[in-house]
C-alpha angles and dihedrals in degrees: 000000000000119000089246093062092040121113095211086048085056100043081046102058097037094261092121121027128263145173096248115210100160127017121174134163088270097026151062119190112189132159112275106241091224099036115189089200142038087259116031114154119165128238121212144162117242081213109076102249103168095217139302098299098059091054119129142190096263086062088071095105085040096047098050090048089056089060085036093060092037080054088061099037082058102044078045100059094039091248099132112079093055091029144245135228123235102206110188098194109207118201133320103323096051086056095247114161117177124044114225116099113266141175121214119208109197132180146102094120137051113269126218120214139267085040122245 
């Protein structure tokens, strides 16, 4: 899939609609629609990265800010201090649905493990 046909390109660059929570110059942090938590806010690139296992080398600046930016989501919705979980989904089994590389930050209620 090229960036210009991918939903999290598009909700990246304004084209569809989203609830914004964090926007720098490399990311773009927005709700989930079908959030599994109390807090889920999605993580993504403004640069199309297909998943985690695509990633290079030459991510490295994209790929800090995502945890940068997953860092603030989480101070901003005052999920720091009990904790919170990043989730990167990786192709069909893991229920990922769409491919474009993109970080959950979940919290805002205790988690049991294993997860599910």
């Amino acid at each position: 899939m090229s960036g210009s046909d991918c939903l999290f390109c598009k909700i990246a660059a304004g084209e569809i609609p989203s609830t914004e929570v964090v926007s720098t110059e490399r990311t773009y942090a927005f709700r989930d629609l079908n959030p599994a938590m109390p807090t889920h806010v999605l993580v993504v690139p403004r640069e199309h990265i297909d998943d985690a296992d695509t990633i290079e080398p030459g991510h490295a600046e994209i790929i800090a800010e995502l945890f940068t930016t997953a860092q603030q989501v989480a101070r901003q919705e005052g999920l720091s201090e009990r904790g919170y979980r990043l989730v990167f989904n990786v192709g069909e089994d893991s229920n990922n649905s769409v491919p474009h590389l993109h970080l959950h930050v979940l919290g805002g209620r205790s988690m049991g493990w294993p997860p599910g």
